[in-house]
C-alpha positions in Angstrom: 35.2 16.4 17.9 32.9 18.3 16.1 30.2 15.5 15.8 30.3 15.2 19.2 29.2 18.6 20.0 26.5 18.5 17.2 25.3 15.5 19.0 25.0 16.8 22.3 23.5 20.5 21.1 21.1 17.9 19.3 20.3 15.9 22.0 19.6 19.0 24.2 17.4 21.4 22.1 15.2 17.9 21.8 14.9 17.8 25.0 12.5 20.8 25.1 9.4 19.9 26.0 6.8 21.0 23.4 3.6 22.3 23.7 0.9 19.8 23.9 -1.7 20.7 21.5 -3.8 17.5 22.0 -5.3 18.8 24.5 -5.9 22.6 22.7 -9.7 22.4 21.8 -9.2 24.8 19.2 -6.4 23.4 17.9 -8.2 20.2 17.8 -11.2 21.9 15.6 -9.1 23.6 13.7 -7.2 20.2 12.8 -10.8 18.4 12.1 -12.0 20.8 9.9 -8.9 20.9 8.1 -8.8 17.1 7.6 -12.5 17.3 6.6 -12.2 19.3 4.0 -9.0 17.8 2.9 -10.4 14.5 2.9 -13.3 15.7 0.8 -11.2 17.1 -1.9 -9.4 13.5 -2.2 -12.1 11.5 -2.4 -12.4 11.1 -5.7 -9.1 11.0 -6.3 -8.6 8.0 -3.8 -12.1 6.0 -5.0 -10.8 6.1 -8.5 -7.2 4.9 -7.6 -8.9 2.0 -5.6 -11.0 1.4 -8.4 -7.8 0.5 -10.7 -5.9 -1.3 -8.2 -8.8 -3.1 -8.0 -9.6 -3.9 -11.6 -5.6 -4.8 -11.7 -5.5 -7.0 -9.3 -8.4 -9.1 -10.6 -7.3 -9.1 -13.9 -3.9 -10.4 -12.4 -5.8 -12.7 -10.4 -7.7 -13.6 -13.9 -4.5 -14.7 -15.8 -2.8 -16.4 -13.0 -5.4 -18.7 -13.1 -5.8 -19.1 -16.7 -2.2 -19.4 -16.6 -2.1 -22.6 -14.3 -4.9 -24.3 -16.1 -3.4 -24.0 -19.6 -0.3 -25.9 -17.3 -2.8 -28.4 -16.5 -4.4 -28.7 -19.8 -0.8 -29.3 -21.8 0.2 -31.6 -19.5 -2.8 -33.7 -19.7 -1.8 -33.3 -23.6 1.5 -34.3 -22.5 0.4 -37.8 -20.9 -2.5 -39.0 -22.9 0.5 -38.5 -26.2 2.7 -41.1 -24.1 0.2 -43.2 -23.4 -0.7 -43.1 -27.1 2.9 -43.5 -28.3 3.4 -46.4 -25.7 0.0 -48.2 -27.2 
């Protein structure tokens, strides 16, 4: 019973409608700037974390491939000793 009444006081007080501030011009400065300088301060933070995941991701890249041609390498090995053993 008491769920149900936590529910419904729920589903009521979100029913307010808020305050658009989209449309505050102010607010919407205020926000920009913010963000600006925000983004400013991360920067280098977030070039040098993309500069890893980069480097990591190619030196994944990098051994896949070196992984599948040393495949293709032993099992060339493999078939040129059967057709040696069969000879």
């Amino acid at each position: 019973m008491r769920w149900i009444f936590v529910i419904l006081v729920l589903g009521l007080v979100s029913c307010e409608d808020p305050k658009d501030y989209s449309k505050d011009y102010q607010t919407r400065k205020v926000v920009d700037s913010l963000y600006r300088k925000k983004l400013k301060e991360l920067k280098p933070d977030l070039t040098a974390q993309c500069s890893v995941r980069t480097v990591l991701a190619i030196d994944k890249m990098v051994d896949s491939i070196l992984l599948l041609r040393r495949q293709e390498v032993e099992e060339i090995l493999r078939r040129e000793a059967l057709e040696n053993a069969n000879k």
